[in-house]
C-alpha positions in Angstrom: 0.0 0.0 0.0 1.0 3.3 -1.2 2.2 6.2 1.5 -1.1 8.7 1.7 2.0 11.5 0.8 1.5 9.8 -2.8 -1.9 9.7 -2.9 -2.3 13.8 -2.1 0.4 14.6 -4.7 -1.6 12.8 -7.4 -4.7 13.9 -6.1 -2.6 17.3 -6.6 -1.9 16.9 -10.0 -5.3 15.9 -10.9 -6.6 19.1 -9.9 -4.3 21.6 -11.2 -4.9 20.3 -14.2 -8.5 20.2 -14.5 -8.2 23.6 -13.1 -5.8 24.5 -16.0 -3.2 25.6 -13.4 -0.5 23.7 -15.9 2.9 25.7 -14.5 1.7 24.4 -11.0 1.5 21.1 -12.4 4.3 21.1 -14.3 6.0 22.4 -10.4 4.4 19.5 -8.6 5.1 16.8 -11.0 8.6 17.4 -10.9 8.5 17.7 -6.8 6.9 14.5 -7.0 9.2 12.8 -9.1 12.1 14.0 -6.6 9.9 12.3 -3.2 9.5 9.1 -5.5 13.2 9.5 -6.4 14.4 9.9 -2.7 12.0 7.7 -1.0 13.5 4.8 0.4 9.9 2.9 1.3 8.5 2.7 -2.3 9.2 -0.5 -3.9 11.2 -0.3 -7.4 7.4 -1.7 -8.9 5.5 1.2 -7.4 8.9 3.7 -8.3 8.2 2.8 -11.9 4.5 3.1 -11.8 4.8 6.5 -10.2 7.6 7.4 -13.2 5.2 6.6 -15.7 2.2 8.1 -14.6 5.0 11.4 -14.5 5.8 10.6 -17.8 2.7 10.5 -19.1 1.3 13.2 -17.0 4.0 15.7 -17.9 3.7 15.0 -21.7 -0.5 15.9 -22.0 0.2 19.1 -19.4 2.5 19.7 -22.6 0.6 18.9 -25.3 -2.7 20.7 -23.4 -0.1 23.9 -23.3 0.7 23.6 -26.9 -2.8 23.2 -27.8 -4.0 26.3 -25.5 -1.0 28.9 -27.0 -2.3 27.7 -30.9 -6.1 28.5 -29.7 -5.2 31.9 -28.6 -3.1 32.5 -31.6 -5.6 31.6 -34.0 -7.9 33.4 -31.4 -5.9 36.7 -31.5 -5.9 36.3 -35.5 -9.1 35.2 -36.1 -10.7 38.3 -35.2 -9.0 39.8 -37.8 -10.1 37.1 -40.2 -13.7 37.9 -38.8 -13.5 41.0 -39.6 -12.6 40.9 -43.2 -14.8 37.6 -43.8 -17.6 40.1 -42.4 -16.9 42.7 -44.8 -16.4 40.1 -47.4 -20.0 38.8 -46.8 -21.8 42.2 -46.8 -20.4 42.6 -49.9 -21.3 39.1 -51.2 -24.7 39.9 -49.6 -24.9 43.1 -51.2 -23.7 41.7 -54.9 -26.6 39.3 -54.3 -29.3 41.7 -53.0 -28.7 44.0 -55.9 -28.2 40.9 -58.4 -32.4 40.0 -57.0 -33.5 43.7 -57.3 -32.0 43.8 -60.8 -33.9 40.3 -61.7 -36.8 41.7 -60.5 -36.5 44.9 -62.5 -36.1 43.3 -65.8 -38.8 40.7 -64.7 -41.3 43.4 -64.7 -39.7 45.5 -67.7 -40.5 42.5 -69.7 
């Protein structure tokens, strides 16, 4: 049975990251890994459990930070594509408003 120590750390890590508190996870996982490291109770088994829940845990706090700095690029951009697919539609709407009122001009004329 694991220390309770171990459970609280991954406990922890569990909830910075579903808070999105990624640099404090990032803090604690590599705290952790030290107490595993150190810890002269935890069998080699458990040691390497523990290592690869790290592993694994550091690389989606990662790939989740990766993923979040992308969204607010294509956030800070995409406003600007926004705006000129806006103006780009009004004029499209425009074209085609004036493209019906014309059609319905020589509809009549005829």
């Amino acid at each position: 049975m694991l220390p309770i120590t171990i459970d609280s750390y991954i406990l922890k890590a569990k909830n910075f990251y579903m808070l999105e508190h990624f640099d404090s996870a990032l803090s604690l996982a590599d705290s952790f890994r030290h107490y595993v490291n150190l810890n002269k109770l935890i069998s080699d088994f458990h040691k390497q459990n523990l290592f690869n829940f790290l592993k694994y845990f550091r690389a989606i706090i990662r790939l989740k930070v990766k993923i979040n700095k992308q969204k607010s690029a294509e956030a800070s951009c995409g406003t600007a594509n926004l705006v000129k697919y806006t103006r780009e539609e009004m004029a499209y709407r425009d074209d085609r408003r004036f493209a019906e009122i014309e059609m319905m001009l020589l509809s009549l004329v005829t």
